[in-house]
N, C-alpha and C positions, 0 to 999 in steps of 0.2 A: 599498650592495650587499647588505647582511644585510634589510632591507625589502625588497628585489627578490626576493633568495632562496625569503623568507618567504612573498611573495606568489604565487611560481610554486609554493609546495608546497600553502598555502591553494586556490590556485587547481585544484591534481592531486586534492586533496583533494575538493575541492565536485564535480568532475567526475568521481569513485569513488561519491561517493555519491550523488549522479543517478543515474547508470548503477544503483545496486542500488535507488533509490527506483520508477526507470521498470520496473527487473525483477522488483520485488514487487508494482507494480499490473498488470504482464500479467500474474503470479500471481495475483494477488487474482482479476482476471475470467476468468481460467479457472477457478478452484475455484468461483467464484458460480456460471459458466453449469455446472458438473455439478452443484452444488445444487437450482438451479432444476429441472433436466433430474429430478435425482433426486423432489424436490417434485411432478412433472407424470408422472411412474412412479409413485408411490404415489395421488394423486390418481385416476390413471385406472383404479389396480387395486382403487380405494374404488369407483366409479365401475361397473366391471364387476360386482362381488362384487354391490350394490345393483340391479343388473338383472336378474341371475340370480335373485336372491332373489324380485323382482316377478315374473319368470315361473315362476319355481319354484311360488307360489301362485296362479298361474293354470291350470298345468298338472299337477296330480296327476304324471303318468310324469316331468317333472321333478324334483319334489321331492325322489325318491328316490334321484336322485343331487345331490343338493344337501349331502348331509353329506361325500361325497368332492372336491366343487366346494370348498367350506371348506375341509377339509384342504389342499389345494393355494394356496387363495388364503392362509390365513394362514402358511406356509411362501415363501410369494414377499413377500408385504408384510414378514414378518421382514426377511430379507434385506433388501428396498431399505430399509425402516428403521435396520438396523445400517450400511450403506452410508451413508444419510444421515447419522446421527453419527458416521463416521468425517470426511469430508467437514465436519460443521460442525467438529470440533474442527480439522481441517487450517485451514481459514477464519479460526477464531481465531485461532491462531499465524502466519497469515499477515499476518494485522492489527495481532497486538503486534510482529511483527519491521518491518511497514511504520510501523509508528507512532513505532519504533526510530529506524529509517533517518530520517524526518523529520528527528526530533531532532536527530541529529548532522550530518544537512546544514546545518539551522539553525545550528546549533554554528559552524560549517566557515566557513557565510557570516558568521558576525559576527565570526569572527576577520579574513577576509577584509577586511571593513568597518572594521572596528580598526582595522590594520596601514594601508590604506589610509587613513587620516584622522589617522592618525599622520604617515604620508609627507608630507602635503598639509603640516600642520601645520608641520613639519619643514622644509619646503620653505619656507612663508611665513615663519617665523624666520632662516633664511638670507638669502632675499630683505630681511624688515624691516632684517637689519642690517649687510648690502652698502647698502642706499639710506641709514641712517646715515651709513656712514660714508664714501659720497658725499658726502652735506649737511655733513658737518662738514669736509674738506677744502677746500669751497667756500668757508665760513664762514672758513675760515684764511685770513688774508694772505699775499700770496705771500712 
C-alpha cells in the first residue's frame, strides 16, 4: 500500500511539473517571438536611418533636415533597444526557471522509476519465495 501511495504522489508530482515544464516553453516562445519582433524594429529603423542618409546626400534640401531625422531616429532606436534588454533579460530567467523545471521533473521521474523497481522487486521476492515453499512442501512426504 505505502508503494502505491508513493507512486500516485510521484505520479501527481511528474504531472505538476509537466504542466509548469509545457508552461515555461509557451513562455519561452512568446518572449523569443517579441525578441525576434524587437530585433526586426530595430533592424528596419537601422534600415530607414541608412536611406535617408543616401538621399539626404543626394539631395541638398534633404540634408537639412537630416539632423532632426537623427534626433528622432536615435530617440526610437533607444527605446526599442532598451526594450530589447528588458526582453533578453526576461528570456533569461525564463530559461533558468525552465531549466529548473526540467530538473526536478527529472527528479520526479526517477523517483518514480525507484519506487517502481522497487515494487517489481518486491513483488519477485514474494513470488521467489511462495514457489519455495511450494517446492519444499512437494519435496515433503506426506
Amino acid at each position: 500500500m505505502e508503494c502505491n501511495e508513493m507512486t500516485k504522489w510521484a505520479k501527481s508530482l511528474i504531472r505538476l511539473s509537466t504542466f509548469e515544464v509545457e508552461t515555461l516553453q509557451k513562455r519561452l516562445a512568446e518572449v523569443v517571438t517579441r525578441r525576434t519582433h524587437a530585433e526586426m524594429k530595430l533592424a528596419t529603423l537601422d534600415a530607414e536611418y541608412e536611406l535617408e542618409c543616401v538621399r539626404a546626400s543626394q539631395d541638398p534640401m534633404m540634408s537639412q533636415s537630416l539632423t532632426a531625422y537623427k534626433r528622432g531616429f536615435q530617440m526610437r532606436r533607444e527605446a526599442v533597444v532598451s526594450d530589447l534588454d528588458l526582453i533578453v533579460q526576461e528570456e533569461e530567467g525564463v530559461r533558468d526557471s525552465l531549466g529548473m523545471a526540467f530538473e526536478d521533473l527529472k527528479k520526479f521521474e526517477h523517483v518514480a522509476e525507484v519506487t517502481h523497481l522497487k515494487r517489481v522487486a518486491n513483488d519477485k521476492r514474494l513470488e521467489d519465495a511462495a514457489l519455495d515453499e511450494a517446492a519444499l512442501r512437494m519435496k515433503r512426504p506426506a
